[in-house]
HTML snippet that shows the backbone in 3Dmol.js (N, CA, C, O; Angstrom):
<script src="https://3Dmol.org/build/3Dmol-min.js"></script>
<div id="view" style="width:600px;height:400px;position:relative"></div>
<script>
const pdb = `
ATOM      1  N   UNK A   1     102.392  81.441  63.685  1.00  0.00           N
ATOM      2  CA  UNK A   1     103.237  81.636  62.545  1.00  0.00           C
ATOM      3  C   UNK A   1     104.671  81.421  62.972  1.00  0.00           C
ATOM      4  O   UNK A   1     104.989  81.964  64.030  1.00  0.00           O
ATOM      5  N   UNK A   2     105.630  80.692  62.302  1.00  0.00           N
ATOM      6  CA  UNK A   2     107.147  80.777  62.194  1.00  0.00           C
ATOM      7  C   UNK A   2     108.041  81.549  62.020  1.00  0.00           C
ATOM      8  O   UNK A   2     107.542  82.633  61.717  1.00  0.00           O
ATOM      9  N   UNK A   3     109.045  81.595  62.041  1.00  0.00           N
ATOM     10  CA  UNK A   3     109.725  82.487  61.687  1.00  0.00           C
ATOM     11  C   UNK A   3     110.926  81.809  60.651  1.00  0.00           C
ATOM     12  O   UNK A   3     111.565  80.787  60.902  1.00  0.00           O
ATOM     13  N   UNK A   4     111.048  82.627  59.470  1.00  0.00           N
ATOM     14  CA  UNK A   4     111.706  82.281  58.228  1.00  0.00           C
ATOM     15  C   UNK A   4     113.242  82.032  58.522  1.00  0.00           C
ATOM     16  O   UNK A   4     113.986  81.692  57.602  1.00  0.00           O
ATOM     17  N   UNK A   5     113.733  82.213  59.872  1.00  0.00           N
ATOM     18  CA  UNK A   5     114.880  81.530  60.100  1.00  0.00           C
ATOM     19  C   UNK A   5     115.310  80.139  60.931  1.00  0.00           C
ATOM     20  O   UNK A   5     114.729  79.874  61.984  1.00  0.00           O
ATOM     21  N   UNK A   6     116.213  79.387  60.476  1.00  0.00           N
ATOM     22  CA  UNK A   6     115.622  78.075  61.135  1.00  0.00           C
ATOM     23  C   UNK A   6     115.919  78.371  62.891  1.00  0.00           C
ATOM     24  O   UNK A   6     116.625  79.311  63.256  1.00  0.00           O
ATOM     25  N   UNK A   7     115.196  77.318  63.960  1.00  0.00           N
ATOM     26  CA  UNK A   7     115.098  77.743  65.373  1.00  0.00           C
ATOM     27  C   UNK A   7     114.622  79.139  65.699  1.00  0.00           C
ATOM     28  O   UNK A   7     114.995  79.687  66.737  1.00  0.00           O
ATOM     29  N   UNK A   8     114.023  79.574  65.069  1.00  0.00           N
ATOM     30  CA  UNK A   8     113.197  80.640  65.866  1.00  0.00           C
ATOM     31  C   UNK A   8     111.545  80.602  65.503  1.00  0.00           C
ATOM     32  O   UNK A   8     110.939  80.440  64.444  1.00  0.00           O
ATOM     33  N   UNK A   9     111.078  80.850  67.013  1.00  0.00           N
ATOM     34  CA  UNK A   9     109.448  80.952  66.766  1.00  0.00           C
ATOM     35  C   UNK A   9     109.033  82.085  67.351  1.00  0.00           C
ATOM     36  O   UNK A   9     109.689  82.395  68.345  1.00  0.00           O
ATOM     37  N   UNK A  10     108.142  82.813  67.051  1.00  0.00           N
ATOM     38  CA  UNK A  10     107.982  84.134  67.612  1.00  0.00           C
ATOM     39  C   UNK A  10     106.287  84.071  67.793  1.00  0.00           C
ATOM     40  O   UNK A  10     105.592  83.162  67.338  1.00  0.00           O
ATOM     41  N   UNK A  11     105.859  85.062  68.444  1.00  0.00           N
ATOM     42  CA  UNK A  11     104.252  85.008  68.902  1.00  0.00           C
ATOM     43  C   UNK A  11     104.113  85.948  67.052  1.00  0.00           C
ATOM     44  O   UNK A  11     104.824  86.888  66.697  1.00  0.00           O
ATOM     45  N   UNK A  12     102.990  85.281  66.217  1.00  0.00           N
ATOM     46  CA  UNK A  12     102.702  85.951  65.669  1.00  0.00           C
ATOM     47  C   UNK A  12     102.392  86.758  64.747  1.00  0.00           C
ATOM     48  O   UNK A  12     102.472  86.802  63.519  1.00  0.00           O
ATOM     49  N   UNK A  13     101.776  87.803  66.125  1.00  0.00           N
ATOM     50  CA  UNK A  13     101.836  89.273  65.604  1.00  0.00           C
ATOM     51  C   UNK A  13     102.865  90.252  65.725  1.00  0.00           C
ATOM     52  O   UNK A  13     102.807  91.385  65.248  1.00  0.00           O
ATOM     53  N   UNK A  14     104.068  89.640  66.562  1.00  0.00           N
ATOM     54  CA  UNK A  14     105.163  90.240  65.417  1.00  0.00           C
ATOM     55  C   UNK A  14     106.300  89.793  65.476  1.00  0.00           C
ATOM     56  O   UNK A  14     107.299  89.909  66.186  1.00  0.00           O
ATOM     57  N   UNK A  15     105.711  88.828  63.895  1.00  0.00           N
ATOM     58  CA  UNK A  15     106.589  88.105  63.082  1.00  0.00           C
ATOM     59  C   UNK A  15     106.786  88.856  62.027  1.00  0.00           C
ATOM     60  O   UNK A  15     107.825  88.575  61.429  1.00  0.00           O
ATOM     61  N   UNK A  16     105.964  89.989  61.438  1.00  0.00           N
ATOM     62  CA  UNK A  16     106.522  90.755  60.677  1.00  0.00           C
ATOM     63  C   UNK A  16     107.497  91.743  60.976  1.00  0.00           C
ATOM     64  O   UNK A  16     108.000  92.383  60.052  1.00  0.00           O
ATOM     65  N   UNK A  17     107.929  92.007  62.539  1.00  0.00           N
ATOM     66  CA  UNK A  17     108.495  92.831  62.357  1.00  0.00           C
ATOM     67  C   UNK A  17     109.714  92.179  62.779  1.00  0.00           C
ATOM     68  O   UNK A  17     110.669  92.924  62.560  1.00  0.00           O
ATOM     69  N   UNK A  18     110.041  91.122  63.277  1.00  0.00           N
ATOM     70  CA  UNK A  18     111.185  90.415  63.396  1.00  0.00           C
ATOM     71  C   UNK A  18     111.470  90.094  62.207  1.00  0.00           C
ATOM     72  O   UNK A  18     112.689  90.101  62.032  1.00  0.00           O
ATOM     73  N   UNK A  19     110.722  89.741  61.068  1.00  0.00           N
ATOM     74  CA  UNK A  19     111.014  89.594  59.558  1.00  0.00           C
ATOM     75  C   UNK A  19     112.035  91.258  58.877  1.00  0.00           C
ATOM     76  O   UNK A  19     112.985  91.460  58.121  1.00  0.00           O
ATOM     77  N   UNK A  20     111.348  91.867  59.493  1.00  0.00           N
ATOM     78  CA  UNK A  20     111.910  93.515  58.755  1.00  0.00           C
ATOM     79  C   UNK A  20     113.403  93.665  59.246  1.00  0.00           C
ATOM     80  O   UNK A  20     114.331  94.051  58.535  1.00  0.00           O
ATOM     81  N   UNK A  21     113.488  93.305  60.546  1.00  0.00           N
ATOM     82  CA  UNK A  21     114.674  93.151  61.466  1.00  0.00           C
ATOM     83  C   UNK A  21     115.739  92.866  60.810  1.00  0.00           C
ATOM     84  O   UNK A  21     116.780  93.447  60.504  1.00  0.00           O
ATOM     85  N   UNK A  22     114.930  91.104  60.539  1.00  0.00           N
ATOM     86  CA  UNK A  22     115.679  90.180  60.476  1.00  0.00           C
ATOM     87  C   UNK A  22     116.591  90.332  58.831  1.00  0.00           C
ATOM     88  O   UNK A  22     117.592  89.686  58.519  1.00  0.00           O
ATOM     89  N   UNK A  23     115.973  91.234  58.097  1.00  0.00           N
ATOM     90  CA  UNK A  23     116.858  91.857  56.664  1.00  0.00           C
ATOM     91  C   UNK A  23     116.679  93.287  56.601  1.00  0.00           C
ATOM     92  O   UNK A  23     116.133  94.126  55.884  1.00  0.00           O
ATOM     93  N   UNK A  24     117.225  93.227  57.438  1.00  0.00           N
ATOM     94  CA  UNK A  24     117.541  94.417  57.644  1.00  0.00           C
ATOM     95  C   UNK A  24     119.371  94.656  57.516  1.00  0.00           C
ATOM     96  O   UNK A  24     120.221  93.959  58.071  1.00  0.00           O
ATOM     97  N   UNK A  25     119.613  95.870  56.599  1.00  0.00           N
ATOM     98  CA  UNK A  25     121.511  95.669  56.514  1.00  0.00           C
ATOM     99  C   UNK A  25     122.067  96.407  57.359  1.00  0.00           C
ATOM    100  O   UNK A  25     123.273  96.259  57.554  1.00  0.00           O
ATOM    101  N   UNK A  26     121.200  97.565  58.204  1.00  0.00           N
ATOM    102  CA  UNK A  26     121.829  98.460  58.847  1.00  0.00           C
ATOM    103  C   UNK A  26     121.673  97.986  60.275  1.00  0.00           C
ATOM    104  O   UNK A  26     120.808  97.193  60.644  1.00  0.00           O
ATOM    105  N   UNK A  27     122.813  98.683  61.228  1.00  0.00           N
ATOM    106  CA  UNK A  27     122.746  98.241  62.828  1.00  0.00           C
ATOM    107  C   UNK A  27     122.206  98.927  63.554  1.00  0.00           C
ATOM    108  O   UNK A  27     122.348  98.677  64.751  1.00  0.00           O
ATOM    109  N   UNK A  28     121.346 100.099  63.145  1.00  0.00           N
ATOM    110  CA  UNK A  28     120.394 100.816  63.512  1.00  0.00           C
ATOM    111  C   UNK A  28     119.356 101.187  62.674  1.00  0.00           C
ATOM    112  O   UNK A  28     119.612 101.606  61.546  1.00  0.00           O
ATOM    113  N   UNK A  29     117.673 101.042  63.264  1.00  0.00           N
ATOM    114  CA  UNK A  29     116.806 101.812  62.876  1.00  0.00           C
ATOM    115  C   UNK A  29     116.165 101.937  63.475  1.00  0.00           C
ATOM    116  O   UNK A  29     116.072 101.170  64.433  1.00  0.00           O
ATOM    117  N   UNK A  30     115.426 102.838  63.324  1.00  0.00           N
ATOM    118  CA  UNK A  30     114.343 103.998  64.104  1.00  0.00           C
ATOM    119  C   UNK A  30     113.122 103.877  63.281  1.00  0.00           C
ATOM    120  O   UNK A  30     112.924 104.270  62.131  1.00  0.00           O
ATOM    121  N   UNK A  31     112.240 103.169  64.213  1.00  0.00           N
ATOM    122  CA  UNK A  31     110.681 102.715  63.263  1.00  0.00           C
ATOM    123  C   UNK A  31     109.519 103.892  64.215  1.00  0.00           C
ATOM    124  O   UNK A  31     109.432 103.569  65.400  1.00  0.00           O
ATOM    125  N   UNK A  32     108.835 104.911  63.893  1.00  0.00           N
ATOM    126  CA  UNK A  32     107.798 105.601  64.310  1.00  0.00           C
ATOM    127  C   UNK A  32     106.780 103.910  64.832  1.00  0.00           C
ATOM    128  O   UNK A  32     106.823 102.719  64.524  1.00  0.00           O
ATOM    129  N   UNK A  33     106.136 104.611  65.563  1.00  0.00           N
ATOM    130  CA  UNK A  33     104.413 104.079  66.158  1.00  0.00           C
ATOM    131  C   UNK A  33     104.071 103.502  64.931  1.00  0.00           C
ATOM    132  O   UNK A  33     104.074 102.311  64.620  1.00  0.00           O
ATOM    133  N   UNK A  34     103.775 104.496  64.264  1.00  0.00           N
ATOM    134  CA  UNK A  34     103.008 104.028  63.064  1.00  0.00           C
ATOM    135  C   UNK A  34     103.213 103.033  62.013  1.00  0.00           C
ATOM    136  O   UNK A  34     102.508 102.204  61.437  1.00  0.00           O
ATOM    137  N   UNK A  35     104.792 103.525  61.957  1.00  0.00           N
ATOM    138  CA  UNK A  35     105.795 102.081  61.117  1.00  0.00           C
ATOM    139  C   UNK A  35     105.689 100.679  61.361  1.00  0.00           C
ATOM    140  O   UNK A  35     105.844  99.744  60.575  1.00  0.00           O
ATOM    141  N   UNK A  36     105.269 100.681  63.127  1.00  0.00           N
ATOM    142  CA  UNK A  36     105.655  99.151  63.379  1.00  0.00           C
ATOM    143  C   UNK A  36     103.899  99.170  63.289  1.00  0.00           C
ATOM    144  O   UNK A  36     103.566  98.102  62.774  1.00  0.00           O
ATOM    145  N   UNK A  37     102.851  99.894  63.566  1.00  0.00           N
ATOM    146  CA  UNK A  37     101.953  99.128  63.633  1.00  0.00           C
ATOM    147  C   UNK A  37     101.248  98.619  61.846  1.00  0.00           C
ATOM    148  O   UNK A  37     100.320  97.902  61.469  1.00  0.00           O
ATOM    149  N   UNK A  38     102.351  99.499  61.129  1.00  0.00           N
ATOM    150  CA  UNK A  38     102.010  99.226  59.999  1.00  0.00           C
ATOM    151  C   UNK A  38     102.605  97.826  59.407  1.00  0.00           C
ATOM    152  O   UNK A  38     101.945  96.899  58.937  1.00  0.00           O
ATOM    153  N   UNK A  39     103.848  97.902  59.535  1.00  0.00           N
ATOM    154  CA  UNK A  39     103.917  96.402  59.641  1.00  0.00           C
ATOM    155  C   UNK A  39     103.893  95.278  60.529  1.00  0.00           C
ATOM    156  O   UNK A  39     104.758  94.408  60.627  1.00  0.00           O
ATOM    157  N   UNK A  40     102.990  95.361  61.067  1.00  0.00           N
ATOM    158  CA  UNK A  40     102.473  94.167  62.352  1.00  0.00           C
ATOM    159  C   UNK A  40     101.171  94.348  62.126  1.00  0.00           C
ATOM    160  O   UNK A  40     100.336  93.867  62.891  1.00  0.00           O
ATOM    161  N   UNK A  41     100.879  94.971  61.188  1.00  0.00           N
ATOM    162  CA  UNK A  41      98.605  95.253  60.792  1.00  0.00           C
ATOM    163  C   UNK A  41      97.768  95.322  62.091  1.00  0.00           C
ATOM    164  O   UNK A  41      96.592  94.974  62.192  1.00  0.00           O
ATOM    165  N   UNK A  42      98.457  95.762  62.948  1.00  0.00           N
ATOM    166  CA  UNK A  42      97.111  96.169  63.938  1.00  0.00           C
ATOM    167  C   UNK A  42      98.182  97.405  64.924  1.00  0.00           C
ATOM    168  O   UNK A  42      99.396  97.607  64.957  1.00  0.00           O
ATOM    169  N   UNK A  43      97.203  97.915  65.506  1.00  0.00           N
ATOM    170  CA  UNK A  43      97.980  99.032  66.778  1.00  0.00           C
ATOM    171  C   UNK A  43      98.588  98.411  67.944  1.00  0.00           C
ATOM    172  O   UNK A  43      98.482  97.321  68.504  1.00  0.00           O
ATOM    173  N   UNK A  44      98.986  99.038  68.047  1.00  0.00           N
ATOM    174  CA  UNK A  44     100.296  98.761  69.815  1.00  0.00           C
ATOM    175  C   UNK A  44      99.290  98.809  70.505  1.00  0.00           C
ATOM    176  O   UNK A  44      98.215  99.384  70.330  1.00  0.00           O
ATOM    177  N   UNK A  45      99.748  98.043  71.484  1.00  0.00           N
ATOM    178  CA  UNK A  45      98.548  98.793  72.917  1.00  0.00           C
ATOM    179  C   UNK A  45      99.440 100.107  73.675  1.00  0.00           C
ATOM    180  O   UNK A  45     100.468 100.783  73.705  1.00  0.00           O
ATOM    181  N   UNK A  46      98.245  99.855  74.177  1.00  0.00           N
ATOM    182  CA  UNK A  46      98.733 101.666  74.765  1.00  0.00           C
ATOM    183  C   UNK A  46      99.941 101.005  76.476  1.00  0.00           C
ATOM    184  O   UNK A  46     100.374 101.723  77.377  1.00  0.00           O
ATOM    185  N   UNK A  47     100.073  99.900  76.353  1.00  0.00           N
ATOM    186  CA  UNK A  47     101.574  99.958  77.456  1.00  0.00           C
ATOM    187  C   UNK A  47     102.526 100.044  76.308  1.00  0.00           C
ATOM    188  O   UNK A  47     103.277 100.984  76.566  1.00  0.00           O
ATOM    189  N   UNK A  48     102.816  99.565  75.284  1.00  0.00           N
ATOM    190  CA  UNK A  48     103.678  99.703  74.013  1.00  0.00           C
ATOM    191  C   UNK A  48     104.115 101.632  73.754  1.00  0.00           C
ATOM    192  O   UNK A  48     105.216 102.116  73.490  1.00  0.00           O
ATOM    193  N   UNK A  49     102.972 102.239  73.931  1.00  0.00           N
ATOM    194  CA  UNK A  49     102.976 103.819  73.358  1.00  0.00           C
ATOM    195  C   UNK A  49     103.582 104.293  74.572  1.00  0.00           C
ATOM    196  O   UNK A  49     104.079 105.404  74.388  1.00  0.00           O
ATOM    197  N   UNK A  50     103.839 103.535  76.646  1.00  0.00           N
ATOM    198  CA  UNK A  50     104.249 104.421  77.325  1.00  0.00           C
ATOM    199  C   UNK A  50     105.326 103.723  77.928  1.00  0.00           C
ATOM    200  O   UNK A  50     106.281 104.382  78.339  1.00  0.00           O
ATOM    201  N   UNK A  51     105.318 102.264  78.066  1.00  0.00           N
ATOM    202  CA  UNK A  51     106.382 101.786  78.857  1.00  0.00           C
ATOM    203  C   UNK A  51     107.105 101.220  78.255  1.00  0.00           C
ATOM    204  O   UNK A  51     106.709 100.326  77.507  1.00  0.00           O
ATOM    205  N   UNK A  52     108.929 101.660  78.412  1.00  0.00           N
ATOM    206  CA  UNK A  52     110.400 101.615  78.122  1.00  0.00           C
ATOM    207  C   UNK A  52     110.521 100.286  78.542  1.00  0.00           C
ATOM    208  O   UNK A  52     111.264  99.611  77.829  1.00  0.00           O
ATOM    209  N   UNK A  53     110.023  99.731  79.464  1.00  0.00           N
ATOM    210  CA  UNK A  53     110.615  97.869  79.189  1.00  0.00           C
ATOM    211  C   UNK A  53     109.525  97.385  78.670  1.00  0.00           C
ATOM    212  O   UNK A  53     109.631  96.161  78.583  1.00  0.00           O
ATOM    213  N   UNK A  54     108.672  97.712  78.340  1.00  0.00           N
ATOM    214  CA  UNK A  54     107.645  96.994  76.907  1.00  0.00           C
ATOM    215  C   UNK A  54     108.673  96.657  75.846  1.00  0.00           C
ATOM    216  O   UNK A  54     108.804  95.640  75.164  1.00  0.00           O
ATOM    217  N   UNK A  55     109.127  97.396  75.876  1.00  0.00           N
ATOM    218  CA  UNK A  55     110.360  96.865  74.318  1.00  0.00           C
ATOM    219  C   UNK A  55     111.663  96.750  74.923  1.00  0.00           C
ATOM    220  O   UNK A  55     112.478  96.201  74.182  1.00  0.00           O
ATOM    221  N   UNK A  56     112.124  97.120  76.103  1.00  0.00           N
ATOM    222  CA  UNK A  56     113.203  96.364  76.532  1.00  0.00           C
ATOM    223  C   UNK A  56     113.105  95.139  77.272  1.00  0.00           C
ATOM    224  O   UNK A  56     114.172  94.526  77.220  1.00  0.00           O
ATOM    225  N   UNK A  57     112.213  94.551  77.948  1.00  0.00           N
ATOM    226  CA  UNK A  57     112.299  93.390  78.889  1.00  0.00           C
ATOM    227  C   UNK A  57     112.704  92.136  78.033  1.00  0.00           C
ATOM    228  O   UNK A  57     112.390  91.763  76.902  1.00  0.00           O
ATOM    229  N   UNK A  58     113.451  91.676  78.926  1.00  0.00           N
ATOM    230  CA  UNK A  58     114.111  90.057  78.147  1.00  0.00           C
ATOM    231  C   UNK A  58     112.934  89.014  78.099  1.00  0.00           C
ATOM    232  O   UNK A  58     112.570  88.558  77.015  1.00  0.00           O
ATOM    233  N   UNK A  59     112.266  88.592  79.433  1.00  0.00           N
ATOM    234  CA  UNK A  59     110.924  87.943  79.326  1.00  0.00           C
ATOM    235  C   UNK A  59     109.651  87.734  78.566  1.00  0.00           C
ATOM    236  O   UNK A  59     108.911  86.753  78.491  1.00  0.00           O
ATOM    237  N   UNK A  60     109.600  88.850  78.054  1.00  0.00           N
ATOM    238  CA  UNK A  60     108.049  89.054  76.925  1.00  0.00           C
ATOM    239  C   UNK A  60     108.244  88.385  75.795  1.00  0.00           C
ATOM    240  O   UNK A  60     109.238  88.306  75.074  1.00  0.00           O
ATOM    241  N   UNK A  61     106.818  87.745  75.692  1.00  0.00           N
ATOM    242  CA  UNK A  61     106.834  86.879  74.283  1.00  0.00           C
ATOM    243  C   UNK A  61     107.727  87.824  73.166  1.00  0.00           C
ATOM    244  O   UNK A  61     108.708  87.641  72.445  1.00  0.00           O
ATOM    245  N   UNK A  62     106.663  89.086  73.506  1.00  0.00           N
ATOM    246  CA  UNK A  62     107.069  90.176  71.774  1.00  0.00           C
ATOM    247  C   UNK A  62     108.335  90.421  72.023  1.00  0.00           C
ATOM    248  O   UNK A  62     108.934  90.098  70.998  1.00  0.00           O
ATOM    249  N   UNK A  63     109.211  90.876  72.938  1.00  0.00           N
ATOM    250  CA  UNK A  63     110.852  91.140  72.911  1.00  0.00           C
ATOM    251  C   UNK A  63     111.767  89.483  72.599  1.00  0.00           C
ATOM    252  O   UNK A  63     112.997  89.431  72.604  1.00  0.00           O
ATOM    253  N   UNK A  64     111.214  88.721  72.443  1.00  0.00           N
ATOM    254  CA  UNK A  64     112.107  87.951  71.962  1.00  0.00           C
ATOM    255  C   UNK A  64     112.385  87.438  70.461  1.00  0.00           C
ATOM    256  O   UNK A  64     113.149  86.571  70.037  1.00  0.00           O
ATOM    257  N   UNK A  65     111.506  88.273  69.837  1.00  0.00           N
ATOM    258  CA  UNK A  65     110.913  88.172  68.580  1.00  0.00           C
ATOM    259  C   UNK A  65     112.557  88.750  67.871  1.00  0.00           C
ATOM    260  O   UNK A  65     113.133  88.049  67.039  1.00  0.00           O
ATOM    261  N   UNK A  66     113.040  89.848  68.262  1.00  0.00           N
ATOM    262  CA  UNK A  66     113.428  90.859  68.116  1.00  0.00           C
ATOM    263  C   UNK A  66     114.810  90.429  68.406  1.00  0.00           C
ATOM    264  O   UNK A  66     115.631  90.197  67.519  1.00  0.00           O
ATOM    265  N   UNK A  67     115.120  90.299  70.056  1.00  0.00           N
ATOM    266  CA  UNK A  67     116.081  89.871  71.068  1.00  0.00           C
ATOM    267  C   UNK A  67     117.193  88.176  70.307  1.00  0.00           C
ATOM    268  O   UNK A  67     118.402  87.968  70.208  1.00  0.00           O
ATOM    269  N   UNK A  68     115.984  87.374  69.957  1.00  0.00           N
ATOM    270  CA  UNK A  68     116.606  86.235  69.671  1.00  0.00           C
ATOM    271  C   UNK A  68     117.369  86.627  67.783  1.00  0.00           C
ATOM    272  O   UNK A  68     117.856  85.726  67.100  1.00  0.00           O
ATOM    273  N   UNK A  69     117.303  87.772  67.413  1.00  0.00           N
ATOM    274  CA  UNK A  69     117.968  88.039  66.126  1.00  0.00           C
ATOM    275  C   UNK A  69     119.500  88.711  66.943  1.00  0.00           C
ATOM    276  O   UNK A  69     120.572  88.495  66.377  1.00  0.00           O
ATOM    277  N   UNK A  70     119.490  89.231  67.808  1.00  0.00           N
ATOM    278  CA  UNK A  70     120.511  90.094  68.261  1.00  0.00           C
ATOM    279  C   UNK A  70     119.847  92.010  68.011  1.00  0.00           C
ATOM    280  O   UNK A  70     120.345  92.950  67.392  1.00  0.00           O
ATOM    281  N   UNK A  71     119.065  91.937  68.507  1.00  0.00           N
ATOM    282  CA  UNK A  71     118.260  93.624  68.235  1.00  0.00           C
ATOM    283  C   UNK A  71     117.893  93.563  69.452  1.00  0.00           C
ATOM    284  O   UNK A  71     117.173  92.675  69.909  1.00  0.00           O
ATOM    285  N   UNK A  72     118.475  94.744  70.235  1.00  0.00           N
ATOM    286  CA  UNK A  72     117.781  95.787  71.527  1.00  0.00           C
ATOM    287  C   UNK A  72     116.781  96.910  70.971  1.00  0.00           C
ATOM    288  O   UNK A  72     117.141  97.583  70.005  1.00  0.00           O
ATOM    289  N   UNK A  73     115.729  97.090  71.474  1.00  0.00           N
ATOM    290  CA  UNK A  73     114.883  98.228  71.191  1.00  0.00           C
ATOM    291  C   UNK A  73     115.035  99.100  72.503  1.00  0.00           C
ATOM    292  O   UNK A  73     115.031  98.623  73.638  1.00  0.00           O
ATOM    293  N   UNK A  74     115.183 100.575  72.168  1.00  0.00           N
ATOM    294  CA  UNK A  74     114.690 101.376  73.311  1.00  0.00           C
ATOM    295  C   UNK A  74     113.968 102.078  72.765  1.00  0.00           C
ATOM    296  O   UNK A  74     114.233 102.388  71.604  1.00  0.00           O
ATOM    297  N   UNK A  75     112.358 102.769  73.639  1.00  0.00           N
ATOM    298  CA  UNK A  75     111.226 103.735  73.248  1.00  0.00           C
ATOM    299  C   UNK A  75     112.011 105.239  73.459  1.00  0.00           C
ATOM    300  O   UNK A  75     112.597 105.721  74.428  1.00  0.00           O
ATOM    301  N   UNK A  76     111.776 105.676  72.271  1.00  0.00           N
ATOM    302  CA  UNK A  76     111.952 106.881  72.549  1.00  0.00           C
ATOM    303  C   UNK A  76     111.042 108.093  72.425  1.00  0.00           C
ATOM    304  O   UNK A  76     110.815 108.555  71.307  1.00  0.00           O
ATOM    305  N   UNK A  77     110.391 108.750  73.762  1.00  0.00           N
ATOM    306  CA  UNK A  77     109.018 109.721  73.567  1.00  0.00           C
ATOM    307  C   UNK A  77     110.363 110.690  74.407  1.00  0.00           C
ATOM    308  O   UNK A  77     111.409 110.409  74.991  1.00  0.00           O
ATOM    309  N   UNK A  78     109.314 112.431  73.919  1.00  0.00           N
ATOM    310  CA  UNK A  78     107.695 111.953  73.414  1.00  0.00           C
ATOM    311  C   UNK A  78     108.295 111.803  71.748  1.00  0.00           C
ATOM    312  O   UNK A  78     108.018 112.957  71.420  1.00  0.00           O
ATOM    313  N   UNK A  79     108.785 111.325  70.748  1.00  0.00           N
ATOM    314  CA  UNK A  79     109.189 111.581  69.427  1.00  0.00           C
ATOM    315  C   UNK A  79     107.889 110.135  68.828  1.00  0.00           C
ATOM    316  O   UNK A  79     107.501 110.089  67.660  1.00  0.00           O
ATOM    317  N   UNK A  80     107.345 108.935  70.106  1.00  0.00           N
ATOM    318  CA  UNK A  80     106.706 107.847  69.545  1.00  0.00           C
ATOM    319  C   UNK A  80     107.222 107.215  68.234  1.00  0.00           C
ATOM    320  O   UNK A  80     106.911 107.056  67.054  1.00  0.00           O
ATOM    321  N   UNK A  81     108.366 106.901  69.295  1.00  0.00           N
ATOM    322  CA  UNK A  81     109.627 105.971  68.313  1.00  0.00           C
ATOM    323  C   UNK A  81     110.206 104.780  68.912  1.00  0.00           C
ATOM    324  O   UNK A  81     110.167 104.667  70.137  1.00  0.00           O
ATOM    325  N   UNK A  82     110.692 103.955  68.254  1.00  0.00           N
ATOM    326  CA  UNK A  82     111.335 103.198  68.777  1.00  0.00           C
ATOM    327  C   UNK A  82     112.682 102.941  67.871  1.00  0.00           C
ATOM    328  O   UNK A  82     112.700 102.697  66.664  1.00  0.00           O
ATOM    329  N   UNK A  83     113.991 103.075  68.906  1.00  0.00           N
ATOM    330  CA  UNK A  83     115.086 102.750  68.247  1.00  0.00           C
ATOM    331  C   UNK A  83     115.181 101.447  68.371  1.00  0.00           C
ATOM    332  O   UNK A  83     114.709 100.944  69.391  1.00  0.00           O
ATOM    333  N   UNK A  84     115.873 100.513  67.265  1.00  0.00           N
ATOM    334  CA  UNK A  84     116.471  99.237  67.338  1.00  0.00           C
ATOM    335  C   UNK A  84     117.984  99.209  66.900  1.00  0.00           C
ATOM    336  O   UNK A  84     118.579  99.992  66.160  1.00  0.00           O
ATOM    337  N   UNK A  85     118.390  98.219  67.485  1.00  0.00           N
ATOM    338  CA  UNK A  85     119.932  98.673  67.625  1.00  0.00           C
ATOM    339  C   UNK A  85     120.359  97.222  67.561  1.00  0.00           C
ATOM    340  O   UNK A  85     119.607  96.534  68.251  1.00  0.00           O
ATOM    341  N   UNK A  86     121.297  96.539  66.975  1.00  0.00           N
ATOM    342  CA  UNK A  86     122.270  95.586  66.722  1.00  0.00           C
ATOM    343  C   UNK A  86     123.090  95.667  67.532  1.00  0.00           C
ATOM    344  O   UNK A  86     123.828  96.629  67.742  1.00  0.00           O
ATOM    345  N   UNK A  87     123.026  93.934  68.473  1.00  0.00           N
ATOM    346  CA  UNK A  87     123.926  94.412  69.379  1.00  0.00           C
ATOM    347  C   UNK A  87     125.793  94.257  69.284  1.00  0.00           C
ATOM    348  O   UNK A  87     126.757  94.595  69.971  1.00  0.00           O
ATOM    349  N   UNK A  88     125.555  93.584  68.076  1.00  0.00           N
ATOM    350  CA  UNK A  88     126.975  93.002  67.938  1.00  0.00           C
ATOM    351  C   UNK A  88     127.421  93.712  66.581  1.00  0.00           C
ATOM    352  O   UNK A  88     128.212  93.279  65.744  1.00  0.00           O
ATOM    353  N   UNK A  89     126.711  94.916  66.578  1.00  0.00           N
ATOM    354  CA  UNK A  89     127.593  95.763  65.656  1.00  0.00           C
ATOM    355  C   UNK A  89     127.006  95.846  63.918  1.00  0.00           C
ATOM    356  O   UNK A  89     126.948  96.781  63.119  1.00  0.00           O
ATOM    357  N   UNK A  90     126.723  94.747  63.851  1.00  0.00           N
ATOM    358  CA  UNK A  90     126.668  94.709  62.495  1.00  0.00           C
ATOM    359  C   UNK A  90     124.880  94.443  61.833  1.00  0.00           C
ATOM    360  O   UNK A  90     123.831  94.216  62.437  1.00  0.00           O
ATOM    361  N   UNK A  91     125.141  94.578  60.580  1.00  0.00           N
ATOM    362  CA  UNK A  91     123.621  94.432  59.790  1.00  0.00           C
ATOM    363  C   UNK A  91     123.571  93.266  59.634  1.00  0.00           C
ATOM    364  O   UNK A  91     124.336  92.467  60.173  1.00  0.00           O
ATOM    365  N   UNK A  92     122.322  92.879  58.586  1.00  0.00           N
ATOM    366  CA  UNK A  92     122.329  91.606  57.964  1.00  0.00           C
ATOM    367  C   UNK A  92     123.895  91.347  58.046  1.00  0.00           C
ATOM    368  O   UNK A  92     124.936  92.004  58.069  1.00  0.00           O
ATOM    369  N   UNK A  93     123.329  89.537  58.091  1.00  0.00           N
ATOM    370  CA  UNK A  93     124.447  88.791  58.438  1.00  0.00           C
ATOM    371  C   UNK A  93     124.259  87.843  56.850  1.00  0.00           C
ATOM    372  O   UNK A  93     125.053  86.944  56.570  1.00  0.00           O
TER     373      UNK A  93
END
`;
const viewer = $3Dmol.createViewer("view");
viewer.addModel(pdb, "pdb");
viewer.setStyle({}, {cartoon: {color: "spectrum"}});
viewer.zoomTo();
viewer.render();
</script>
């Protein structure tokens, strides 16, 4: 699957959530476990539920999904959250 902005391709299964990201107006949000596996239709794996560069590493297919909009994620447990954060300040562009 593509991604609805031009030059970007993402693995996927999550292209929906680079979609949510990606109109998104605020420069922060905080999506529960459940949020993202709800919009990505299937569960995290369980390195997703424990390891902090699962959603921070620059290399991974799934962090660039995210990364190539301008969004850092950090995990935050035990709350089984993940913050996303804009890095250049601002929301939708």
């Amino acid at each position: 699957m593509r991604s609805r902005l031009p030059g970007h391709t993402y693995p996927s299964i999550y292209q929906p959530l680079a979609d949510t990201l990606a109109n998104c107006a605020d420069i922060e949000v905080v999506l529960t476990f459940t949020e993202i596996e709800a919009i990505i239709g299937r569960p995290l794996s369980v390195t997703a539920h424990a390891d902090r560069h699962w959603w921070s590493g620059k290399n991974h297919p799934h962090t660039r999904a995210w990364r190539a909009l301008g969004w850092r994620a950090r995990l935050e447990q035990p709350a089984a959250r993940v913050r996303f954060t804009h890095v250049d300040g601002v929301g939708k562009r």
